[in-house]
DRENDO-1510 file (C-alpha; in Angstrom, 1 decimal, always signed):
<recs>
REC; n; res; u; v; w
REC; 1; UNK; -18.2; -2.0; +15.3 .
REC; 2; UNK; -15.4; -1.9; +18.2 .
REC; 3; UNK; -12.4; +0.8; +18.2 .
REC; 4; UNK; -10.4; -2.5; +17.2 .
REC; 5; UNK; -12.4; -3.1; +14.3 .
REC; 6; UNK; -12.5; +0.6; +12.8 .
REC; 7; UNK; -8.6; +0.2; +13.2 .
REC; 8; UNK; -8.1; -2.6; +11.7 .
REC; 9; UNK; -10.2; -1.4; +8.6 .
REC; 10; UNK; -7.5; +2.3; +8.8 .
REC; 11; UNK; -4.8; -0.2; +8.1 .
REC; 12; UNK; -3.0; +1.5; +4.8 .
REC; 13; UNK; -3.5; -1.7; +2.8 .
REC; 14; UNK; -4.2; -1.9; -1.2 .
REC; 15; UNK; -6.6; -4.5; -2.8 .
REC; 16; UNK; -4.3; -7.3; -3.3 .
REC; 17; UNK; -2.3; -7.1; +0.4 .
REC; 18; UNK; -6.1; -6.8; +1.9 .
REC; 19; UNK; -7.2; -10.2; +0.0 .
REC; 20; UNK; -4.3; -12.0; +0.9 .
REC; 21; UNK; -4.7; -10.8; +4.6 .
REC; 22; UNK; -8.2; -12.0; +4.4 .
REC; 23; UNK; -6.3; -15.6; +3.3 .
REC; 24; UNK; -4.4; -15.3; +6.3 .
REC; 25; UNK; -7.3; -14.8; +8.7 .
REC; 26; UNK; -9.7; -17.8; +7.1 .
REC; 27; UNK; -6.4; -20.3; +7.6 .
REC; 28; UNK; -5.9; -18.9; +10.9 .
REC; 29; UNK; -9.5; -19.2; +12.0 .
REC; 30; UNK; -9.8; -22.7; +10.3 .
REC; 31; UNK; -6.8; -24.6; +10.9 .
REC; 32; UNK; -4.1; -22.8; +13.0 .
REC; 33; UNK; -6.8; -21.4; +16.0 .
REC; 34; UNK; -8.1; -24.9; +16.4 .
REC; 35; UNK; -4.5; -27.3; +16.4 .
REC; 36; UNK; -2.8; -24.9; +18.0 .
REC; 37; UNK; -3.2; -26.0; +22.5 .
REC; 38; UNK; -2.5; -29.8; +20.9 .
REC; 39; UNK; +0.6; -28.1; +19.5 .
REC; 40; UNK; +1.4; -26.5; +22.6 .
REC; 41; UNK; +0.8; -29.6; +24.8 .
REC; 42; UNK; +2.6; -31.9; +22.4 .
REC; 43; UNK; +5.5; -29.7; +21.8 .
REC; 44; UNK; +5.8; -30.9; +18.2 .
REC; 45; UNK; +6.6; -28.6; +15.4 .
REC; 46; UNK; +3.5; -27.4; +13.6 .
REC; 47; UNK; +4.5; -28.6; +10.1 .
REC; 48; UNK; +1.0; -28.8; +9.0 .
REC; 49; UNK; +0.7; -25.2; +9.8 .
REC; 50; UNK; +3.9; -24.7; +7.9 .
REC; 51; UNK; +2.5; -26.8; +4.9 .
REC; 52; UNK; -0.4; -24.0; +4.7 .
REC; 53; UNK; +1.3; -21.2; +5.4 .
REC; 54; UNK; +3.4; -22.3; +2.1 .
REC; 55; UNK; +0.1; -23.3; +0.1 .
REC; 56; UNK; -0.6; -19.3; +0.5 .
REC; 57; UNK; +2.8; -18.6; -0.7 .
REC; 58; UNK; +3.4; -16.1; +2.4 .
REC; 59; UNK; +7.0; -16.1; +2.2 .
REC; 60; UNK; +7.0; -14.6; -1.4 .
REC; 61; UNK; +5.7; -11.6; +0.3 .
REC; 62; UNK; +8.9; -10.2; +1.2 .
REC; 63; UNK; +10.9; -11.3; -1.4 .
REC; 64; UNK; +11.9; -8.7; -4.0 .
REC; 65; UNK; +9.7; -10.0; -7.7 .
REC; 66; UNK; +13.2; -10.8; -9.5 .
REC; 67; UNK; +14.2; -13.2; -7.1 .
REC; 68; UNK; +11.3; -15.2; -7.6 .
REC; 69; UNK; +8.9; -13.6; -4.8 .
REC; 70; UNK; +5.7; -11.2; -5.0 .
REC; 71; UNK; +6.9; -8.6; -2.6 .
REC; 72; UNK; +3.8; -6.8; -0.9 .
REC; 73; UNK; +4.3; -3.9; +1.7 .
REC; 74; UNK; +6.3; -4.0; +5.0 .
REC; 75; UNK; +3.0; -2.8; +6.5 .
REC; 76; UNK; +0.8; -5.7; +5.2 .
REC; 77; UNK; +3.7; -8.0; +6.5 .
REC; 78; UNK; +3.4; -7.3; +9.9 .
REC; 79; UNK; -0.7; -7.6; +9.7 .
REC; 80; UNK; -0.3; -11.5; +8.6 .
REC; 81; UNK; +2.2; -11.5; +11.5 .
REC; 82; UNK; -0.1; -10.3; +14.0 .
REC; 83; UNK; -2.9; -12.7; +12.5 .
REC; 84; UNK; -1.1; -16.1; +12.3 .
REC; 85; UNK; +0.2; -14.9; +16.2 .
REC; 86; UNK; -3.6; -14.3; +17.4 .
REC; 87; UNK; -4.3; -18.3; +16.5 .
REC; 88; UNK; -1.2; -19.7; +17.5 .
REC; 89; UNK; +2.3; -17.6; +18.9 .
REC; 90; UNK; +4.3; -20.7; +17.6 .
REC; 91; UNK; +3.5; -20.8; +14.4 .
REC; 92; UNK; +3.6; -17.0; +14.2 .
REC; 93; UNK; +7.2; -16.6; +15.6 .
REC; 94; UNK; +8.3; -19.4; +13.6 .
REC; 95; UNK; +6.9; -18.1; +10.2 .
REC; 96; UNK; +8.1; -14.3; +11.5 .
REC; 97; UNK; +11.5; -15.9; +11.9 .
REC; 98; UNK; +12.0; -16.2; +7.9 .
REC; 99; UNK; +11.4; -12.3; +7.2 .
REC; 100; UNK; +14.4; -11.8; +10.6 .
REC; 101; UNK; +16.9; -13.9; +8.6 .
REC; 102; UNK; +16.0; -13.3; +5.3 .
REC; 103; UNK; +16.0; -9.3; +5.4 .
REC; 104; UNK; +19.3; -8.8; +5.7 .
REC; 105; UNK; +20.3; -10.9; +2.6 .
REC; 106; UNK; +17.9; -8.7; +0.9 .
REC; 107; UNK; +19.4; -5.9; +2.5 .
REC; 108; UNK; +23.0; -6.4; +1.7 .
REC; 109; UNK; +23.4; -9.6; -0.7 .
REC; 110; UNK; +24.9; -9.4; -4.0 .
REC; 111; UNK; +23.1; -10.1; -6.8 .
REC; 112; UNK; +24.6; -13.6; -7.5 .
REC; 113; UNK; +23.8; -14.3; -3.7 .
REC; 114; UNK; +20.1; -13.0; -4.0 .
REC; 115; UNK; +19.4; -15.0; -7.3 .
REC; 116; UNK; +21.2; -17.9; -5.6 .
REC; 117; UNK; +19.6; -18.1; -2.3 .
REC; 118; UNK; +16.3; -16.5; -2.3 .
REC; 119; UNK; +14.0; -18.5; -4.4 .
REC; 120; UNK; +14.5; -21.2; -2.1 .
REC; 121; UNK; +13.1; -19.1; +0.9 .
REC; 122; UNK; +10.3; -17.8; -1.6 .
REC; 123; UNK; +9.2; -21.3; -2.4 .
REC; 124; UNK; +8.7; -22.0; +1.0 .
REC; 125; UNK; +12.3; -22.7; +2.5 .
REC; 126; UNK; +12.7; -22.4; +6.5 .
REC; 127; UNK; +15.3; -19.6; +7.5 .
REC; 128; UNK; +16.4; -18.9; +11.2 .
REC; 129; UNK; +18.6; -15.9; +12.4 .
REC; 130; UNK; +21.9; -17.3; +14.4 .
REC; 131; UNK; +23.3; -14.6; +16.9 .
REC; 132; UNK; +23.1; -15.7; +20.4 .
REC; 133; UNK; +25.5; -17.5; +22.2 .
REC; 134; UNK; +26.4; -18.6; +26.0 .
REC; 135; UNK; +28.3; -15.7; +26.7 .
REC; 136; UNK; +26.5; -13.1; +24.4 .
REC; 137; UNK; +23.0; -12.0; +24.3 .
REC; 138; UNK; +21.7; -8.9; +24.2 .
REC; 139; UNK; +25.2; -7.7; +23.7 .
REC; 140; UNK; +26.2; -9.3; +20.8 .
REC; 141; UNK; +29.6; -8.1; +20.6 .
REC; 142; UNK; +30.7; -10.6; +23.0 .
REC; 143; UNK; +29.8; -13.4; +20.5 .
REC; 144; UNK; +32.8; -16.0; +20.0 .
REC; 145; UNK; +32.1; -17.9; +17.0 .
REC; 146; UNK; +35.1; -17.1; +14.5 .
REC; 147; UNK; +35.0; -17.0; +10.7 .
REC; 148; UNK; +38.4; -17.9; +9.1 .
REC; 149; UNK; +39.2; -17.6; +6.0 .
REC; 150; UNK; +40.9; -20.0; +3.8 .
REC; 151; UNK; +41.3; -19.4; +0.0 .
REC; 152; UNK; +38.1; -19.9; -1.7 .
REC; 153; UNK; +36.2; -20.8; +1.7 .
REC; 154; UNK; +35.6; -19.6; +5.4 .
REC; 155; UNK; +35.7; -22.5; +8.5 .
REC; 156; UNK; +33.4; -21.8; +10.9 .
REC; 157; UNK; +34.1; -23.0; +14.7 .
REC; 158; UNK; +31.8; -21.9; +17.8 .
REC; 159; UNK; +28.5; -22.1; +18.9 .
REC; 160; UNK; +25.1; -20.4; +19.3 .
REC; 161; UNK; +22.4; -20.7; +21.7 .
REC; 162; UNK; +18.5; -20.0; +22.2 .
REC; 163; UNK; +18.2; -20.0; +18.3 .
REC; 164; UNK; +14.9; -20.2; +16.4 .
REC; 165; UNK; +14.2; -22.6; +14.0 .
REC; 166; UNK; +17.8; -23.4; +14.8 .
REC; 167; UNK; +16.9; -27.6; +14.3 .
REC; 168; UNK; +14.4; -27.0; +11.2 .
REC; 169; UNK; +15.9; -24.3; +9.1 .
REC; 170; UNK; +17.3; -24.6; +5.4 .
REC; 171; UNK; +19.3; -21.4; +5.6 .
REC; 172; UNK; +20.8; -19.4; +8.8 .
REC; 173; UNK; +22.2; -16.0; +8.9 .
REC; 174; UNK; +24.8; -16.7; +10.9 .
REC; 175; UNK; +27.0; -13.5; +12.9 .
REC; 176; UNK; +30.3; -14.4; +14.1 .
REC; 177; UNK; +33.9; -13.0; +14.4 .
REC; 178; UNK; +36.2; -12.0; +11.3 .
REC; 179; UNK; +39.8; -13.9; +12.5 .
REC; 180; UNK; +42.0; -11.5; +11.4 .
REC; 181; UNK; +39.9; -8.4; +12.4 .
REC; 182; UNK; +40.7; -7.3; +16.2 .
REC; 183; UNK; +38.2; -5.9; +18.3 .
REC; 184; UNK; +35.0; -6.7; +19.3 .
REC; 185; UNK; +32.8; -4.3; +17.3 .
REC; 186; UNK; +34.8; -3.9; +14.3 .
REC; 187; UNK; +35.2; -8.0; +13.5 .
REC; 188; UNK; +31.6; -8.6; +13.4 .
REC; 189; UNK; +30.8; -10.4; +10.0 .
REC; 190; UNK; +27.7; -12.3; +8.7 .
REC; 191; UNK; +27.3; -14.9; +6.5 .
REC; 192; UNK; +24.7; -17.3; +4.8 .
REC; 193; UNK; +25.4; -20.6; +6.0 .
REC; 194; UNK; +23.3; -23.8; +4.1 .
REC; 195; UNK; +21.5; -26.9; +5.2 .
REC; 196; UNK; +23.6; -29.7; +4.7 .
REC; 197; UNK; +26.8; -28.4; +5.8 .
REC; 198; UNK; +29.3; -31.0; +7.4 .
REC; 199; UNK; +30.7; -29.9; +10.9 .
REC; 200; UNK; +27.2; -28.5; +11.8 .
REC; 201; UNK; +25.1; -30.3; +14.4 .
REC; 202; UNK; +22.2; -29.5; +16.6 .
REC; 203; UNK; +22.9; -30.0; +20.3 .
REC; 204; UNK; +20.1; -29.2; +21.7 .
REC; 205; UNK; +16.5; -28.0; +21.8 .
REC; 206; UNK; +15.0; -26.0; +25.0 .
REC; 207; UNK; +11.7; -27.1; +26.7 .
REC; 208; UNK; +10.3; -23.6; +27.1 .
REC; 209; UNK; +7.6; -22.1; +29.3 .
REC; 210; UNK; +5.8; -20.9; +26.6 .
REC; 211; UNK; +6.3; -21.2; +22.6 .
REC; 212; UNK; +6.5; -24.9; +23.0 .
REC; 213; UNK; +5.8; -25.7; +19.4 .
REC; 214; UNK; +8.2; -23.3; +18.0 .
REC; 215; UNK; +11.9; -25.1; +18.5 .
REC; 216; UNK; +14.3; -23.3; +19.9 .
REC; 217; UNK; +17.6; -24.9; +19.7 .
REC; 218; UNK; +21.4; -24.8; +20.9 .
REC; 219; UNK; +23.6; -25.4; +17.6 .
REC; 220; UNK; +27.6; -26.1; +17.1 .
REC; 221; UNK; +30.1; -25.6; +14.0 .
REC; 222; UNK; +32.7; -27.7; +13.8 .
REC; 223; UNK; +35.3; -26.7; +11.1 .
REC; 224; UNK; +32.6; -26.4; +8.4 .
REC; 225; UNK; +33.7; -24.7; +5.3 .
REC; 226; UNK; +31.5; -22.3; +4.2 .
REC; 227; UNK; +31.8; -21.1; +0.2 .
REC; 228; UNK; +33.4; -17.0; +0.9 .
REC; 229; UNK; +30.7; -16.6; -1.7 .
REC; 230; UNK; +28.2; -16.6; +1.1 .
REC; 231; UNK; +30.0; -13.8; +2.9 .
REC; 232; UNK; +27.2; -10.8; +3.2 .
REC; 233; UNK; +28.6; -7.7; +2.1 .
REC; 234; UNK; +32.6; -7.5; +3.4 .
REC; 235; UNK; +34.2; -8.4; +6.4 .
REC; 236; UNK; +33.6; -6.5; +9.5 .
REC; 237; UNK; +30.6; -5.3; +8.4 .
REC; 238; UNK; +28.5; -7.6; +10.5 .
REC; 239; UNK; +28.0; -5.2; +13.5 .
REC; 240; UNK; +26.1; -2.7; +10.6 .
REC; 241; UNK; +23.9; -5.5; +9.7 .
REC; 242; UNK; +23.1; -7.0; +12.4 .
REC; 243; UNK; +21.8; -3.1; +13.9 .
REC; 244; UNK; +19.6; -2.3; +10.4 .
REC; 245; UNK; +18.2; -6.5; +10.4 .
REC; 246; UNK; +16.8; -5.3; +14.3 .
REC; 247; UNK; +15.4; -2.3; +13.5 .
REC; 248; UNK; +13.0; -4.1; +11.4 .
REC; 249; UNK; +12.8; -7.5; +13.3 .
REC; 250; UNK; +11.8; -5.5; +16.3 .
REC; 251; UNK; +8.4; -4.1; +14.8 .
REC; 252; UNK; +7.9; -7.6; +13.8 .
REC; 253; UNK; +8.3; -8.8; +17.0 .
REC; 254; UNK; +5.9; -6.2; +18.5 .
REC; 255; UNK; +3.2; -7.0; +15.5 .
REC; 256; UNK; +3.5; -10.9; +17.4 .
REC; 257; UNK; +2.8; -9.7; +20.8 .
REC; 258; UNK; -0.2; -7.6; +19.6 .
REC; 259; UNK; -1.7; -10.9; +17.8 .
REC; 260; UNK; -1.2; -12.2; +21.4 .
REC; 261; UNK; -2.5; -9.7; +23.2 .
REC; 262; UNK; -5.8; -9.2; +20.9 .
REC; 263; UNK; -6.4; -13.0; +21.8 .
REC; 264; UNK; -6.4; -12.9; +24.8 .
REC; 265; UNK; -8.6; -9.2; +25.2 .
REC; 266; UNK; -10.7; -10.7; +22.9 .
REC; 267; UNK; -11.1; -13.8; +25.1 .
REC; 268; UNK; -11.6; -12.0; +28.3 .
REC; 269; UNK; -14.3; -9.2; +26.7 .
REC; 270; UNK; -16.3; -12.3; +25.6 .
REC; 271; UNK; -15.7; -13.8; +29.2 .
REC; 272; UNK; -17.4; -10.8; +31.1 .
REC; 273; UNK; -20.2; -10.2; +28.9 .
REC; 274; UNK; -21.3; -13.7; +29.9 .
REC; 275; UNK; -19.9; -14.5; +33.2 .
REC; 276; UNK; -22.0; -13.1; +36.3 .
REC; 277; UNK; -21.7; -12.5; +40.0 .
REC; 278; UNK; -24.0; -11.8; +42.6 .
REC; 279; UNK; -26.6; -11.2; +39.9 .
REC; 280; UNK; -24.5; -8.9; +38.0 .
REC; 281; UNK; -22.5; -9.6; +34.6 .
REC; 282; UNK; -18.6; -9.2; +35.2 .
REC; 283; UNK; -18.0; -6.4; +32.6 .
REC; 284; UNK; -21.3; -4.7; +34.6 .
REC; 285; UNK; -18.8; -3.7; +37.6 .
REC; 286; UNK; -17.2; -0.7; +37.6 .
REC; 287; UNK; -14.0; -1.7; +38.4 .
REC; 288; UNK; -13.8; -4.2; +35.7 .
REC; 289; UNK; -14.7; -1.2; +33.6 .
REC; 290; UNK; -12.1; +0.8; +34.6 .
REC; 291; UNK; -9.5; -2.4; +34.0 .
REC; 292; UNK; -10.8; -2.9; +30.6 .
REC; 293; UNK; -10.6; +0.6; +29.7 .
REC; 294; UNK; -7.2; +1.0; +31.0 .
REC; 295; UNK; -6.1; -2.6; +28.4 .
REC; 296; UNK; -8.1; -1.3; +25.6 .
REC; 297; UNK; -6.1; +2.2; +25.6 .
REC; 298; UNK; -3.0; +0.3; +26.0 .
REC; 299; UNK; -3.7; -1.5; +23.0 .
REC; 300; UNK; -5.4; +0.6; +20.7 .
REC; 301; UNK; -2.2; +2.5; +21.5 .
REC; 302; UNK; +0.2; +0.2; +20.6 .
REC; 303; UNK; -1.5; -1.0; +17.4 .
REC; 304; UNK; -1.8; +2.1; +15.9 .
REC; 305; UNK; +2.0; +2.9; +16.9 .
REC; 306; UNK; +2.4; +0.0; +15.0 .
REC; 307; UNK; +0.6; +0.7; +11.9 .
REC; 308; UNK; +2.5; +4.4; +11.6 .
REC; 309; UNK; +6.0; +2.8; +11.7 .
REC; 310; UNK; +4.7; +0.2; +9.2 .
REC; 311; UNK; +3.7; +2.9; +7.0 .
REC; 312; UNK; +7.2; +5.4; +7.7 .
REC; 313; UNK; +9.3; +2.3; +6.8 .
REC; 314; UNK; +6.8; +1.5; +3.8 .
REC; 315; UNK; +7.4; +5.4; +2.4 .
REC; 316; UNK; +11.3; +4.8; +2.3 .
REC; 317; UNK; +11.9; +5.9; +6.1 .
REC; 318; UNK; +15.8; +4.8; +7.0 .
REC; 319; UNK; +16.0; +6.3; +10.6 .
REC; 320; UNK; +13.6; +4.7; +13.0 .
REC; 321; UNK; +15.7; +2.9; +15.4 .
REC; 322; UNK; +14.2; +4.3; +18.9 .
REC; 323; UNK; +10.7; +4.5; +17.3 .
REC; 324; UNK; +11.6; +0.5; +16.8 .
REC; 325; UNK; +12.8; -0.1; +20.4 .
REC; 326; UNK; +9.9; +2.0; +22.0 .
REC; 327; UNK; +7.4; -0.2; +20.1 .
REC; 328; UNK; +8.7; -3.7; +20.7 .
REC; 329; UNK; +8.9; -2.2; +24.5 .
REC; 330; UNK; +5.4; -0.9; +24.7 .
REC; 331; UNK; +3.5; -3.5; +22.7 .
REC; 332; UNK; +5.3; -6.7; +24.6 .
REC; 333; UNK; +5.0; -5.2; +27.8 .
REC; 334; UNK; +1.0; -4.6; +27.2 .
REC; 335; UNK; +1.1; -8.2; +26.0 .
REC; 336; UNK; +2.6; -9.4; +29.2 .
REC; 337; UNK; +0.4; -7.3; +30.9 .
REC; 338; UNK; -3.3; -7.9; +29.0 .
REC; 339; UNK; -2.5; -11.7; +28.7 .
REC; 340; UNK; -2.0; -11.5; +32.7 .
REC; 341; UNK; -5.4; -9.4; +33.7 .
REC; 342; UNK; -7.1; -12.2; +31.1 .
REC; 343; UNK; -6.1; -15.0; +33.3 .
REC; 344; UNK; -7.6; -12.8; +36.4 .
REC; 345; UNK; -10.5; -11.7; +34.3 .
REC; 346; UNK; -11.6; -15.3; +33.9 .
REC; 347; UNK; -10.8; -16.5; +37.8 .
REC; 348; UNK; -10.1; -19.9; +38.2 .
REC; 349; UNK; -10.4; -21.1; +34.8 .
REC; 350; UNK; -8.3; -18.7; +33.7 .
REC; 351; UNK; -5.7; -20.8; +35.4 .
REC; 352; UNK; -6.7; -23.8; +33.3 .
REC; 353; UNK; -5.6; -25.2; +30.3 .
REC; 354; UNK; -9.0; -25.3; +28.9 .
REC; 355; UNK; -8.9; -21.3; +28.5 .
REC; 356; UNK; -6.0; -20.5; +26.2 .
REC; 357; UNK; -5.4; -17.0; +27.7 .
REC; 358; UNK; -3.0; -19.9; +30.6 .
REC; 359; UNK; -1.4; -20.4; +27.0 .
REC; 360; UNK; -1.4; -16.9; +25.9 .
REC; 361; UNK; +0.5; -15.8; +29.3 .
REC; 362; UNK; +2.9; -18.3; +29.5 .
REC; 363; UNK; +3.9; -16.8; +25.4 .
REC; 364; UNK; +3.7; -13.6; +25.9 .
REC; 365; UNK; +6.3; -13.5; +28.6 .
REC; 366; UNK; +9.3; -14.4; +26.1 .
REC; 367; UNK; +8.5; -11.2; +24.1 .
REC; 368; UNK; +10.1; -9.1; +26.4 .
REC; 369; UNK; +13.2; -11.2; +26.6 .
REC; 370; UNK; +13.9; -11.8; +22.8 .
REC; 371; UNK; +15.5; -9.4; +20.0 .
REC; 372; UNK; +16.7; -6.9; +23.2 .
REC; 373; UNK; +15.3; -7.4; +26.6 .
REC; 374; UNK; +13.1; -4.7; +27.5 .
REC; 375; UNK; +15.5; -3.3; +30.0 .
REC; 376; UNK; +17.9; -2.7; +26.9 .
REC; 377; UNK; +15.2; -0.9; +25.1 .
REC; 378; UNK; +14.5; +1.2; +28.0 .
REC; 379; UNK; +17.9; +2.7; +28.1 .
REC; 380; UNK; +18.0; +2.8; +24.1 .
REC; 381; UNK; +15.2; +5.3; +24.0 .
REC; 382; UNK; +16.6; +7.2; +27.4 .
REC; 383; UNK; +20.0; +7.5; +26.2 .
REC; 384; UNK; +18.3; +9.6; +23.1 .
REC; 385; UNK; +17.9; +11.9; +24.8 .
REC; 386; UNK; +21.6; +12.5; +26.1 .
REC; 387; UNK; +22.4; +15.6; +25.1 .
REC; 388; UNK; +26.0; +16.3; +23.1 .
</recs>
């Protein structure tokens, strides 16, 4: 039994979170593994994978019981995360995407908006998270989408860019500016905005370097009059959501990259037990050794970073902000990194489509770009330390 394996049996799981993750992993193995370099050379959305996903009733998982889910722990969560990523990145960011969107709802929704809204994600609904736009990213408070109110409604006008799901999703949680707010910060508002809605269009979907079943698309409101009854929370209050929804995403985001990266260490051990040169197995050499034992700490590492902060925000932990930011930095870096030694590791074919670490590179570079570049959770954790 490796260090990985030991690990993953430590994971603070109870019976009915550790069958369902065993669920996860059989569909993983059995369907998503095998579809998933057709998906990525065909670019089409993996709606088969989506099908299953909603057979096993995954999304119910972190939806509260009364609002017609079968909420399991934060912890177990972010292990079906990791597993549907470790078969296929697209399907795993796309399926990650609900619990980004959704959590804030949770979060901050009334109770006529929870019962109203969602069941429909529960039963297997598609939610994306709306904040980019052309002249905001990882600073949001330059977003220029306005919310204004009119009697019983809000019109929405503006636009957002590099969103997921953005071209698929039933339900958006949608950031924007509050009209008659002033300031950049303080007129941050969110709201639920619905499928369906006239004035909304999709503009545009990116062709990606890596991802390429997952859509990512460039969306536009046009005057579409939204019920204020979707508002989350009040208005203004956007910038507070929008902080708490990351803290959680992030972790998320970090459990995708290590479902990456295990792929493609995976891939590369089995490689170099097998492969040999000048009479010698690869893994025999001793500066392979040295590499592999430098990738295994990284990840061991990050993993079981990830499993504490799983199990902090699973005991009712509220403040874990730079513990979130140095985890989606470490574990998407070592992605970026163990996907690229992979490639190496395997030489020439490594560079081939035939080897799915070429596939697992070319995904693992977006997670240091999304929810905060890296460089911004560099300075997040270093301006901690400032001192008063």
């Amino acid at each position: 039994m490796t260090i990985f394996q030991q690990l993953d049996d430590s994971i603070d799981l109870n019976e009915d979170e550790r069958q369902l993750l065993e669920s996860v992993r059989s569909l993983a193995e059995k369907q998503i593994k095998p579809s998933a370099a057709a998906y990525d050379l065909s670019g089409a959305f993996p709606w088969d994978n989506i099908r299953a996903i909603n057979q096993l009733g995954l999304n119910a998982m972190f939806i509260p019981d009364q609002y017609g889910g079968a909420q399991l722990s934060y912890t177990s969560y972010l292990a079906c995360v990791r597993e549907i990523s470790k078969a296929c990145a697209s399907t795993g960011i796309i399926w990650a995407t609900n619990f980004h969107a959704i959590k804030p709802l949770i979060d901050f929704g009334n109770e006529e908006q929870k019962n109203r809204l969602l069941p429909r994600i529960s039963q297997g609904g598609i939610a994306s998270l709306a904040i980019t736009e052309p002249q905001a990213g990882s600073d949001a408070t330059g977003m220029r989408l306005s919310f204004t109110p009119q009697g019983e409604h809000i019109v929405v006008n503006g636009s957002k860019i590099f969103i997921s799901n953005g071209d698929v999703a039933d339900m958006y949680l949608l950031f924007g500016k509050w009209s008659e707010i002033p300031g950049s910060k303080e007129a941050i508002s969110a709201l639920v905005f619905e499928k369906g809605t006239p004035g909304f269009s999709v503009t545009g979907l990116e062709k990606k370097m890596g991802h390429r079943a997952a859509s990512t698309a460039a969306i536009s409101f046009d005057q579409c009059r939204v019920p204020r009854a979707n508002l989350l929370s009040h208005p203004g209050d956007g910038l507070r959501i929008l902080l708490s929804s990351l803290n959680k995403s992030r972790p998320s985001v970090a459990a995708h990259a290590l479902g990456i990266a295990r792929a493609a260490f995976d891939d590369a051990v089995d490689y170099i037990n097998e492969r040999k040169q000048s009479g010698k197995r690869i893994i025999d050499f001793q500066g392979i050794q040295f590499l592999l034992g430098d990738l295994a700490s990284e990840l061991f590492l990050c993993e079981n970073m990830l499993w504490t902060l799983g199990r902090m925000v699973d005991q009712g932990a509220t403040d874990f902000g730079i513990q979130a930011s140095m985890l989606k930095l470490r574990a998407t870096d070592a992605a970026m990194k163990i996907t690229s030694e992979a490639v190496s590791l395997l030489g020439g074919y490594g560079y081939c489509q035939d080897y799915r670490v070429e596939r697992l590179m070319r995904d693992a570079k977006i997670t240091q770009i999304w929810e905060g570049t890296n460089h911004i959770h560099r300075q997040l954790a270093g301006r901690h330390f400032i001192k008063k």
